[in-house]
N, C-alpha and C positions, 0 to 999 in steps of 0.2 A: 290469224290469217283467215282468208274468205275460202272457202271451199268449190266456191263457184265460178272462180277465176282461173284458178291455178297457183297465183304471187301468193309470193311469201314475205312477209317481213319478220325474221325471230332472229332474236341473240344464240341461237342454238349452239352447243359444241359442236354439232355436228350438220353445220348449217352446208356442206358440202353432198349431204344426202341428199336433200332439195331438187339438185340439179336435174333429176331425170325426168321430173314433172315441168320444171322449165323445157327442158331440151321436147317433152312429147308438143308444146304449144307453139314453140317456135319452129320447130322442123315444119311446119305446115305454111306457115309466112315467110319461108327463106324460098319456095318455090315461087310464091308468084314475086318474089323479090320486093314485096311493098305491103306493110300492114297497119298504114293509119286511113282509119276509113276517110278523113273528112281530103286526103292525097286518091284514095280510090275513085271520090265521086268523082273531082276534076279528070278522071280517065272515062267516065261513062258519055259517050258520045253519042256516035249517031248512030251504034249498032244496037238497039234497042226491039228493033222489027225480028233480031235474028233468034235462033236457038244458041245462046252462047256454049251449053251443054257439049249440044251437038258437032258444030263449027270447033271446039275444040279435040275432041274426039276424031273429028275425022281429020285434024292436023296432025296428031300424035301416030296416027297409024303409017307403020313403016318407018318412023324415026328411030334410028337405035339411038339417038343423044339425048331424048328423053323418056324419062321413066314411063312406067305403065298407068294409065289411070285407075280409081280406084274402085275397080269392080265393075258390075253392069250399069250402076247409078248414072253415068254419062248419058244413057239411052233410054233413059225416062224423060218425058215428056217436060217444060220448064212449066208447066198450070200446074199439072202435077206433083212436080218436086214442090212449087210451092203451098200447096196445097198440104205437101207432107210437113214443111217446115212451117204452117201454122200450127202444130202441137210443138212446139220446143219452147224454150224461154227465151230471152234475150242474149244470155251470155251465152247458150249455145250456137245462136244464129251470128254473133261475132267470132266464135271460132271459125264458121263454116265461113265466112266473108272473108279469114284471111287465109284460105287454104289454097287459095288460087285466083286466075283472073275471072275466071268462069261464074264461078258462085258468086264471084266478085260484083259480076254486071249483072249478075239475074237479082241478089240481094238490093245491090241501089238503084233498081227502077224503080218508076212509077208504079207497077202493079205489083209492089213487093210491102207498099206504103202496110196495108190492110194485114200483111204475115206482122211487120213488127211491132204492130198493136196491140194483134193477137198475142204476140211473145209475153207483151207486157201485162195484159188481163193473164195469163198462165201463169209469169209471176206473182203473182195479185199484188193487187194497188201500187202497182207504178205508176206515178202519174202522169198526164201528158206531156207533150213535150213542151221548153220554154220556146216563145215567140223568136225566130230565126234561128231555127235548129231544128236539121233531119231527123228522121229516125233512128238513122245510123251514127248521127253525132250525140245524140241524145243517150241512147243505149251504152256507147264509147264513153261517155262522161262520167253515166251509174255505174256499169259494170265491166269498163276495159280494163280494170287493174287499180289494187291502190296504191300506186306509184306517180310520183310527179310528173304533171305531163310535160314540164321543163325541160328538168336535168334529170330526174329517173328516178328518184330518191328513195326506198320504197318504204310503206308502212302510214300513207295519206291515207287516212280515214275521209275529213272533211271534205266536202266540195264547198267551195264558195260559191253560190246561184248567181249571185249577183255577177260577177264578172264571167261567170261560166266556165269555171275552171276547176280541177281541182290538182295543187300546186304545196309546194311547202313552206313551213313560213320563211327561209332563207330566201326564197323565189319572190315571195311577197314581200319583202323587204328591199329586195333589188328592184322590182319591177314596179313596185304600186307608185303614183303620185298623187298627192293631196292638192282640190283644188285651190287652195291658195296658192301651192309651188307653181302651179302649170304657167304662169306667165315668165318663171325665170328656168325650170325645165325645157318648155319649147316656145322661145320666142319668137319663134317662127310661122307660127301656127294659129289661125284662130279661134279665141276661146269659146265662140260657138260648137265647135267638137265637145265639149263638157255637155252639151244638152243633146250630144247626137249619139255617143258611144254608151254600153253598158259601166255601171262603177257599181261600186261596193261601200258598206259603210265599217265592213269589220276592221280596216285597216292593220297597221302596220304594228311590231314591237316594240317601237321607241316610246310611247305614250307621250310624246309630245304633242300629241294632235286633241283637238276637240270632238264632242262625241258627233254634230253635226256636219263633220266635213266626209266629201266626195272623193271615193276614193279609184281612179281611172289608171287602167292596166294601157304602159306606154306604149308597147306592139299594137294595140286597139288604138291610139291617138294617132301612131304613125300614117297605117292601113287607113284612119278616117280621113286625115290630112290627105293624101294620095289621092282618096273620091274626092275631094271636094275642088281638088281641082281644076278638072273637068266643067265644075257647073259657076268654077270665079272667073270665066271667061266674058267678055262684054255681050250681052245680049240673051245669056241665062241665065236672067234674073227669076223667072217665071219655073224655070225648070229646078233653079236652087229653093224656092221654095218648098215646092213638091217632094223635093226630096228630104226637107229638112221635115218635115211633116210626117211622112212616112217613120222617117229612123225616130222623131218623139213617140210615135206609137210602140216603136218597136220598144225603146228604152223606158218608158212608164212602165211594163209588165215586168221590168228588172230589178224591183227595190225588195231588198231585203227585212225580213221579220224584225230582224231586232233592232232595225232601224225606224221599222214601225212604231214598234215600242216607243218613240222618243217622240218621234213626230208623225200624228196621224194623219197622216198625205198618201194621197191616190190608194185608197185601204181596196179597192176593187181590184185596181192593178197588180197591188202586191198580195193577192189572195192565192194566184196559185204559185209561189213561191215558200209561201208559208207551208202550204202544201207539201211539198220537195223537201222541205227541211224538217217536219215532221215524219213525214217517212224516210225520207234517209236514216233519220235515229233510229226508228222500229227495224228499220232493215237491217240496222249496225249491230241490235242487239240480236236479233235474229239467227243471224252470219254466225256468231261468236257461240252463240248458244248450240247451233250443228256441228261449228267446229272442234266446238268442246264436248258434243257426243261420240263425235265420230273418231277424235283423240283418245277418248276414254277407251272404246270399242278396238281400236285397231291396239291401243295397249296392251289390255290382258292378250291379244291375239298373237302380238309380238313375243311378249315373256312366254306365254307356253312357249310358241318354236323354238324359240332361244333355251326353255328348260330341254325339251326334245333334242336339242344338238348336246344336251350334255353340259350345259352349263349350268352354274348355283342359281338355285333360285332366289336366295338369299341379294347374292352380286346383282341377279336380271332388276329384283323388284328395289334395289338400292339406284340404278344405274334410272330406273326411270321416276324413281321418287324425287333426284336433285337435281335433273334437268329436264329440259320440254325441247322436245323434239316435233318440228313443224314438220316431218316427213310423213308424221303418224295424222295429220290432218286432212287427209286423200286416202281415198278408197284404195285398202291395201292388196290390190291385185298380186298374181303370182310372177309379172313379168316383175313389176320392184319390189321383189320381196326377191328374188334374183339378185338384183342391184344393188338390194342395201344391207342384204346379210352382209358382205364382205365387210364393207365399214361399220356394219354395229357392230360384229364381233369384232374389230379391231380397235374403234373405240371402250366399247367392254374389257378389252384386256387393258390399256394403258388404264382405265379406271383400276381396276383390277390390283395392278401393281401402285398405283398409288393409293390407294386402300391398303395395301398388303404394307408399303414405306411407313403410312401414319400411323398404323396399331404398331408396326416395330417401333417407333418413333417413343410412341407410349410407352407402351413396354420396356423400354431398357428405362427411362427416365425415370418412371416408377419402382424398377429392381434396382435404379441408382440412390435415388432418393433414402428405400429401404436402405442399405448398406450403409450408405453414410449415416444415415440418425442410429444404427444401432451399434455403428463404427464410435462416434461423437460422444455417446452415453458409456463410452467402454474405458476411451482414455480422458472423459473430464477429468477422474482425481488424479491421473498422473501428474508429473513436472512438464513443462511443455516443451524442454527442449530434446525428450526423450518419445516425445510424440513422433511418429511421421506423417508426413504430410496426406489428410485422406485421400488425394490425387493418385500417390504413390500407390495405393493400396488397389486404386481402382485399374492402375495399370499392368495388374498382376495378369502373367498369360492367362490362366482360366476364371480370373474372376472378368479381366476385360471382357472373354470367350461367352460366360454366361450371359453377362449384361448385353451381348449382342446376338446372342439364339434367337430363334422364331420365338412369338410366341405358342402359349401350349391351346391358348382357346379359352382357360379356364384363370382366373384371379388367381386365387388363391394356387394354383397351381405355379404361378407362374413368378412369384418370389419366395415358394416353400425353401430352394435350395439357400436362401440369403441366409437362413440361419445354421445352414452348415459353413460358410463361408464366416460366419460371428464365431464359429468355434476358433478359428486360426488368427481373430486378432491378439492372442496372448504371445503366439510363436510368431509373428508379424514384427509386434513390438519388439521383444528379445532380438531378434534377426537387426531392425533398426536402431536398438541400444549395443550392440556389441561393435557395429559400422561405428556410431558414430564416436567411442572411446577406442575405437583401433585408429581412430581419425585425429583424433588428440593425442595418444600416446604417440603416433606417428610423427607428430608435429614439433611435440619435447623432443625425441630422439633427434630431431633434423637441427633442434638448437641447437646452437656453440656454448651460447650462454647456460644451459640446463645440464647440458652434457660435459663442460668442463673439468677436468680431470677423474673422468673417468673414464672405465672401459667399454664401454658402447662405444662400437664405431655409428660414424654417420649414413653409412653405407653399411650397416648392417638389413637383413630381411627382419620387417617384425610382422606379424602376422596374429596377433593375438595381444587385447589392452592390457594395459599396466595401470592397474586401478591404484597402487601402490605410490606409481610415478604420478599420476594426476591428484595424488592427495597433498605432494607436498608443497609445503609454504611457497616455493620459487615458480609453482604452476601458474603463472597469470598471465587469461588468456582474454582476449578482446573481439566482438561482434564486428563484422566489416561494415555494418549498416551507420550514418554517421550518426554522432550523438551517442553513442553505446560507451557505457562501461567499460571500465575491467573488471573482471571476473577471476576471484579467488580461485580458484581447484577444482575440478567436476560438482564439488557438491555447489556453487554458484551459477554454474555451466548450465545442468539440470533445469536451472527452472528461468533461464535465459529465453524469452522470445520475443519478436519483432512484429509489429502490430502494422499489417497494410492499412494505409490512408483510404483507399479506395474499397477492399472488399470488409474492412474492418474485423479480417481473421487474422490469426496466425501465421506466419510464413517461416519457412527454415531460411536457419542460420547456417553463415559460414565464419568460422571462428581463423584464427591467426595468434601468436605467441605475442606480447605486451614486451616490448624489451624493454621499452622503459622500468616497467612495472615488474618484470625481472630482475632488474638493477637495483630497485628499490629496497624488493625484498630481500637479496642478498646482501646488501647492506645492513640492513637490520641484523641478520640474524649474523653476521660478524661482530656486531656490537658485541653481541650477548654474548658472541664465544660458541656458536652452536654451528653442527656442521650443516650446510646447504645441501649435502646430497641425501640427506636420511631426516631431517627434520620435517613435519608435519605441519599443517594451520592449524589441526589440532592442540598440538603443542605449544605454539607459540600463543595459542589464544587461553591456555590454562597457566602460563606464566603471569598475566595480568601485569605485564611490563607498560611503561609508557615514555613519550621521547618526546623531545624538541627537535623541528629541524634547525641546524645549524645555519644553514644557508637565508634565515629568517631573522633578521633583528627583530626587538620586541617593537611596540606597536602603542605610542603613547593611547591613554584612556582618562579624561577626568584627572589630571595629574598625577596619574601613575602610569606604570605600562606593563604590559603583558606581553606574554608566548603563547602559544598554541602547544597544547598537550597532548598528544595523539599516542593510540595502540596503534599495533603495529598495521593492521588493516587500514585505519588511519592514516597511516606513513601514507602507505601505499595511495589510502582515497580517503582524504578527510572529506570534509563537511558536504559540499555539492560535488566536488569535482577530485581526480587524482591528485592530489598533492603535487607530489614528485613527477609526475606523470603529466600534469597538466603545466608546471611552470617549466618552461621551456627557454628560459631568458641564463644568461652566462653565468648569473649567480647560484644556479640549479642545474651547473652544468655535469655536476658528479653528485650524487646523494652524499648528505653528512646531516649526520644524527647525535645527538646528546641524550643519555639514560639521565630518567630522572631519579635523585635518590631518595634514599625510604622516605626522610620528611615529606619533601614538594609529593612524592606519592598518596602519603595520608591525607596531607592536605585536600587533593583530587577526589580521594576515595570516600573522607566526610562530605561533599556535597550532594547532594538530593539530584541525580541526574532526571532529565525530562523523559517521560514515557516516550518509545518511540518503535515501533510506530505509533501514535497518537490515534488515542480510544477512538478519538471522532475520526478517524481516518477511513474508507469505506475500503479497507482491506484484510479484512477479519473472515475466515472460513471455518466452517462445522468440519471437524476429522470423524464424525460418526457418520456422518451422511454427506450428500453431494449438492443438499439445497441450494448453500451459498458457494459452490467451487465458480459457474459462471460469473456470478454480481456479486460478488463480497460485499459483505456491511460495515457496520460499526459494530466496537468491542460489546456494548453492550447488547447490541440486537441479538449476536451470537451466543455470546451467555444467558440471556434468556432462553432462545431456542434452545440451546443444550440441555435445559431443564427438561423438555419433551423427550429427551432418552434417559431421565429418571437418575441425570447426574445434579447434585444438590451444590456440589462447591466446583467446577468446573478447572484444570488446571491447561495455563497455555503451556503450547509443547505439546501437549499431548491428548487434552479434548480439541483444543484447539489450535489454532496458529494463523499467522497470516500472508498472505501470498509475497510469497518470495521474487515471483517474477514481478511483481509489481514493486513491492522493496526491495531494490539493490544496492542502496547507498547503504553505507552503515551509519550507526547513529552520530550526530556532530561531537567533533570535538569539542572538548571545552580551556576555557582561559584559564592562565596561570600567571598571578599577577605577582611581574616577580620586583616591581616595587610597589608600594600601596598607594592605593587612591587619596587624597586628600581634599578635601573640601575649601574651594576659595571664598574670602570673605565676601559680604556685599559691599559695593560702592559706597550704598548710603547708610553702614550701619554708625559709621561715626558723625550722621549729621542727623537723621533721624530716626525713628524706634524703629528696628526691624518686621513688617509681618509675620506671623508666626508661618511655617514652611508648609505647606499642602501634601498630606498625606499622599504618596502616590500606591496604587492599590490593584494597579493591572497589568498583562505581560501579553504580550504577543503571541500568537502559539504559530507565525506563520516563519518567526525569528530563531537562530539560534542562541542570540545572544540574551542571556537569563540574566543579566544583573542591569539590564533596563529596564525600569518600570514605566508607566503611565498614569495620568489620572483619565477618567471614563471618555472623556470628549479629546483627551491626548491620542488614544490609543485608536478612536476610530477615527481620526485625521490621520495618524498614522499608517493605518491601512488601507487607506484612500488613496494619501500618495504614493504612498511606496509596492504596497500591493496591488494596486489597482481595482478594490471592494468598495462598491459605492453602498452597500448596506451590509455592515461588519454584526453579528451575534453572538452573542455570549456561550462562551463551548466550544464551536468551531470555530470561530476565530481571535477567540482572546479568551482570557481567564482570570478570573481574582485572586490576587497573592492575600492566604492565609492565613 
C-alpha cells in the first residue's frame, strides 16, 4: 500500500483495522458533498475575484446547522494560504481540495496553477502534466489513490498514459475497442474520432489482437462523437477542420513507450510519456520501499505495547511473523492505537486459541501414535482373536483422558506417561480374553443342541467361562463375516481373524454356534460309542479314526471308484469346504457316517500323506522371536533363521509353527478306492505296434488329488487353465514325483 494516499489494498486478516484511516480521508469530502476534482472544476465559476475563505466564514457564523470551521485558517488571507500550500506535496494538496468547497475554489484557480507545480518539484521529479489535463487532474491521476477510477477496485498500481486512466484490467476489457472493431462497435460514428481521441497500444487480455493495433476507450468515442456534432452541421467545414487539427495535436503527445518500441513514430511526441512511465516505476518502488520502513518501525512498536498489556511475546512476535497487516503502514499515532488495540487483541486471542487447538491437535496424535506402536509390539505373538481391538484400548476413561490433556510444553514430557499406560496391556488383554470365552461359553449354554440332556438350564446365570465346555468335540463355532469357517473349540476360535478390505487390519469377530457342525460332530462321536457331553477334540484327534460319509456314493476314476476318507475334523470340514456343513441338498439332510475298518485304515495310514501346510507356503513363523509373526515366510526361510538363536535341528511345534489364523482348513482328505483302477487297452494296439507309454514325472502342489500325475508341459497347461498361472515354477507350483 502507498503511504501517501491513505488506500489500502491487503489480504489482511485483519483488513477491518484499515477502516479508521479511510474514515480520517473521507470525513473531509462528505462535507463538501463532492470529491472528484475533474466534478470540482465544472463548479469553479465566476466567483474567482472573491475570498472564498472569507465568503465562507462569514456564512457559517450564526448557523447552528453547520459545524464550526476549522480553526483561525478561514481568516488568513487566499495569497497567503497559497503561498503556505506552496510547501506541501501533491497528495496533500488533494486532501485539502476535497475538504470543502472553499479550498475547493481557491485550489482550482488560475493563480493556484504555480502552488501545484510547486507540489510537484517538492515531490521531486513528477513530471509535467500530459497535453489536456489540469493540474488538478494530473495530481488525481498520480496520487488520488490506487484504485480503479471505474468501479473502485483497489490495489491498481499502473496507470495506462495513453488513455489517461488508471483502470483495471476487468475495466479494460470491458471498455477498450480495437481499431479494426470500431466500424462494427459504433457504426454510427465517424471513424475520423480514431485520429481525434486519446488510445493506447497495451490492450486488452484476450491476445487476440496484433501488436500494431489502436486501442480507443468507448466513454472517449462517445464524448468525441457528441463534439463533432456541432461542427457536421452544413457550413462548418472551415471550423471542423480547426478543430480536428487542434485534437491531432493534442493526441500525437499520447503514444505510449512500448508502442514506441515497435514502431518509431512521432518519437518527440511520445517523449514525455516515456517520461511518466519511467517515473511512475521509481515511484512504485519508492512508495513500497517507505511502506515497508514504516511497517517494520510501527511493528516492533506494536509488539512492545502488546508485550506491556501483558501479552506473550512468543504469540505477539508469532501473530505478526504469519500475517501483514496494512494498518501498521501509517504512522502509528495514539488516537489509532485507541482504535486498533481493541481488534488486535481480539484478533491475538482467536490466533491464540487456534494456536492453543493445533499443538493439542499434535499432541494427542503424537501420545496416540506412541500407544498404539507400543500397544502393536505387545500383542503381535499373541492369537488374534484374543487381541482387542487397539481402538478399544484407546477408549479407556483415563487413557482417552491423557491422550486429550494440554500439553506440558516439553516432548519428552509429554508421552512419558504412555509407558505407564504399556504397563496395563497384559491386565487389558486378560480383561479382553475372559470377555470374550464368557461370550462363547455363554453361547454353548443358550444351545439346545450342546446342552442336551443335561442339567444346565438355559436360563441359568453364568458369569465366569467354561474352558472345559469350549474344549469339547461338539463346540463348533462360526465367524458371521461371509466366507468364514468353522471353528473347532477355542483352541481354533483363538487364532480366528477377519482381515478389512479397506484398512487391511484386523477387525473383531462376532462368533454364533454351527448347528450344522454340531450335528456333525455328534454324529461322529455316536458312531464311536463316546459320550457328547464329556468328550474332547482332544480325544477324538488321538483315536486316529476315519469314516466315509454315507450320504456319498463312490465316485468313478480311471475305471475304478472311490470314497472320501475323512477324520473326524474332516467329517466336519474336509478338503476346501464343511463337509456336512456345506452340502445342504436332501441327501445330506441328517449326517450318516461309516467307520472305516482296521484294513481300509492301514491302507490310508501306508501312504506318504502331502506336507501341509506346504514348505513353499509363506506361513511359517519364528516361536523365539517375533521377526516373522507380521510376514510369515517359507519353511525353509524360517529354519534358516532359527539357526541365529544357536538352534542346529529346529523342531516344528515348538521352535516353530505356522500361522494358524492363516490355516484353518485342515489337511485334505484323501481317496479310498474301494474298487481298483484298471487300465483300458489302446484302440490301435491290435492293428499297430503300440508306442511305448511316457513316463509321467509331475504333480500339482495347487491339487489335492495325488495320484494324477503330469508330464512337464502337461502340468503347466494344467495350471494355466485350471489355476489361472500363466508362468507355473518349479517348487511352488509343481514338483517332480521321485
Amino acid at each position: 500500500m502507498c503511504c501517501d494516499c491513505g488506500d489500502y489494498d491487503s489480504d489482511s486478516d485483519l483488513t477491518d483495522l484499515g477502516t479508521d484511516s479511510l474514515e480520517d480521508s473521507s470525513s473531509s469530502s462528505q462535507c463538501s458533498g463532492d470529491s472528484s476534482p475533474s466534478e470540482a472544476l465544472s463548479e469553479d465559476g465566476a466567483g474567482r475575484t472573491k475570498d472564498p475563505i472569507r465568503e465562507q466564514h462569514q456564512q457559517q457564523k450564526g448557523s447552528d446547522r453547520r459545524k464550526k470551521t476549522p480553526g483561525l485558517i478561514v481568516t488568513v488571507p487566499t495569497d497567503i494560504l497559497l503561498e503556505i500550500f506552496g510547501f506541501l506535496e501533491p497528495i496533500d494538496l488533494l486532501h485539502l481540495f476535497g475538504t470543502n468547497k472553499a479550498f475547493r475554489m481557491v485550489l482550482s484557480s488560475n493563480n493556484a496553477v504555480s502552488v501545484w507545480k510547486a507540489a510537484r518539484v517538492n515531490r521531486g521529479g513528477v513530471p509535467d502534466c500530459l497535453p489536456g489535463m489540469s493540474e488538478v487532474e494530473w495530481a488525481d491521476l498520480l496520487f488520488g489513490g490506487f484504485h480503479c477510477q471505474e468501479c473502485g477496485r483497489k490495489g491498481i498500481w499502473e496507470i495506462d498514459f495513453g488513455i489517461r486512466r488508471r483502470v483495471c484490467p476487468r475495466c479494460l476489457n470491458e471498455n477498450l475497442v480495437c481499431d479494426s472493431a470500431f466500424p462494427f462497435e459504433f457504426p454510427e460514428c465517424d471513424p475520423i474520432i480514431m485520429d481525434l481521441i486519446p488510445f493506447s497500444d497495451i490492450g486488452r487480455d484476450d491476445h487476440d489482437h496484433i501488436t500494431d493495433c489502436k486501442f480507443l476507450w468507448s466513454d472517449d468515442v462517445l464524448k468525441m462523437a457528441k463534439e463533432l456534432e456541432a461542427y457536421l452541421k452544413p457550413g462548418a467545414e472551415q471550423a471542423l477542420e480547426g478543430f480536428k487539427q487542434s485534437r491531432k495535436k493534442y493526441v500525437d503527445s499520447d503514444i505510449d513507450v512500448r508502442f514506441l518500441q515497435v514502431v518509431l513514430l512521432n518519437l518527440m511526441a511520445s517523449k514525455h510519456i516515456a517520461v511518466c512511465n519511467a517515473w511512475a516505476g521509481k515511484d512504485y518502488d519508492r512508495q513500497l520501499s517507505r511502506a515497508r520502513e514504516l511497517r517494520n518501525q510501527n511493528t516492533e512498536l506494536f509488539q512492545a505495547r502488546l508485550v506491556d498489556l501483558g501479552h506473550n511475546a512468543k504469540d505477539v512476535e508469532r501473530m505478526f511473523e504469519c500475517h501483514h497487516y496494512g494498518v501498521l503502514d501509517e504512522e502509528l499515532t495514539d488516537a489509532r492505537w485507541k482504535r486498533l488495540i481493541p481488534k488486535v487483541e481480539r484478533k491475538l486471542a482467536e490466533l491464540e486459541e487456534e494456536w492453543r487447538l493445533e499443538n493439542q491437535r499434535k499432541v494427542s496424535s503424537v501420545r496416540e501414535s506412541r500407544l498404539l506402536a507400543m500397544y502393536q509390539k505387545y500383542v503381535r505373538p499373541l492369537p488374534q482373536a484374543i487381541i482387542p481391538p487397539p481402538q478399544d484400548f484407546l477408549k479407556l476413561c483415563d487413557v482417552a483422558e491423557f491422550i486429550k490433556s494440554p500439553p506440558t510444553g516439553d516432548t519428552e514430557s509429554d508421552i512419558q506417561p504412555c509407558y505407564a499406560f504399556a504397563e496395563r496391556f497384559p491386565e487389558f488383554c486378560a480383561e479382553y480374553l475372559h470377555k470374550r470365552k464368557l461370550e462363547l461359553t455363554r453361547l454353548l449354554a443358550l444351545s439346545t443342541n450342546i446342552l442336551q440332556d443335561t442339567t444346565t438350564l438355559q436360563s441359568q446365570r453364568i458369569d465366569t467361562p467354561d474352558d472345559m465346555l469350549m474344549r469339547l468335540a461338539t463346540s463348533v463355532f462360526q465367524c458371521t463375516h461371509p466366507r468364514s469357517f468353522p471353528l473347532i473349540t477355542w483352541d481354533k476360535v483363538q487364532y480366528h481373524a477377519h482381515q478389512s478390505h479397506t484398512t487391511s487390519t484386523s477387525t473383531s469377530c462376532t462368533f454364533l454356534i454351527s448347528q450344522r457342525g454340531v450335528a456333525a460332530a455328534r454324529s461322529l462321536l455316536g458312531l464311536i460309542g463316546l459320550d457328547a457331553q464329556t468328550t474332547t477334540a482332544t480325544t477324538m484327534d488321538d483315536l486316529h479314526c476315519r469314516f466315509f460319509c454315507s450320504n456319498c456314493p463312490p465316485k468313478p476314476e480311471k475305471g475304478g471308484s472311490y470314497r472320501i476318507a475323512m477324520n473326524w475334523r474332516q467329517g466336519v470340514r474336509p478338503m476346501f469346504v464343511f463337509h456336512y456343513v456345506d452340502q445342504q441338498g436332501p441327501s445330506h439332510k441328517e449326517p450318516r457316517w461309516e467307520l472305516l475298518s482296521t484294513e481300509q485304515l492301514q491302507v490310508i495310514q501306508s501312504r506318504c500323506a502331502p506336507e501341509y501346510p506346504g514348505a513353499t507356503q509363506r506361513v511359517w513363523r519364528c516361536n523365539k522371536c517375533d521377526v516373522y509373526h507380521e510376514n510369515p515366510t517359507t519353511k525353509a526361510d524360517v529354519i534358516n533363521h532359527i539357526k541365529s538363536h544357536r538352534i542346529i535341528t529346529p523342531t516344528e511345534g515348538i521352535d516353530f509353527s505356522y500361522d494358524q489364523g492363516v490355516i484353518e482348513k485342515p489337511p485334505p482328505a484323501m481317496k479310498f478306492f474301494v474298487t481298483p483302477q484298471t487300465k483300458k487297452p489302446s484302440k490301435s494296439s491290435t492293428t499297430q505296434k503300440s508306442k511305448p507309454p511316457t513316463k509321467l514325472k509331475y504333480l500339482c502342489q495347487h491339487c489335492n488329488d495325488l495320484n494324477r500325475s503330469f508330464i512337464l508341459e502337461g502340468v503347466k497347461q494344467h495350471l494355466k487353465v485350471k489355476h489361472k498361472i500363466d508362468s507355473p515354477s518349479e517348487g511352488p507350483d509343481f514338483r517332480k514325483i521321485k
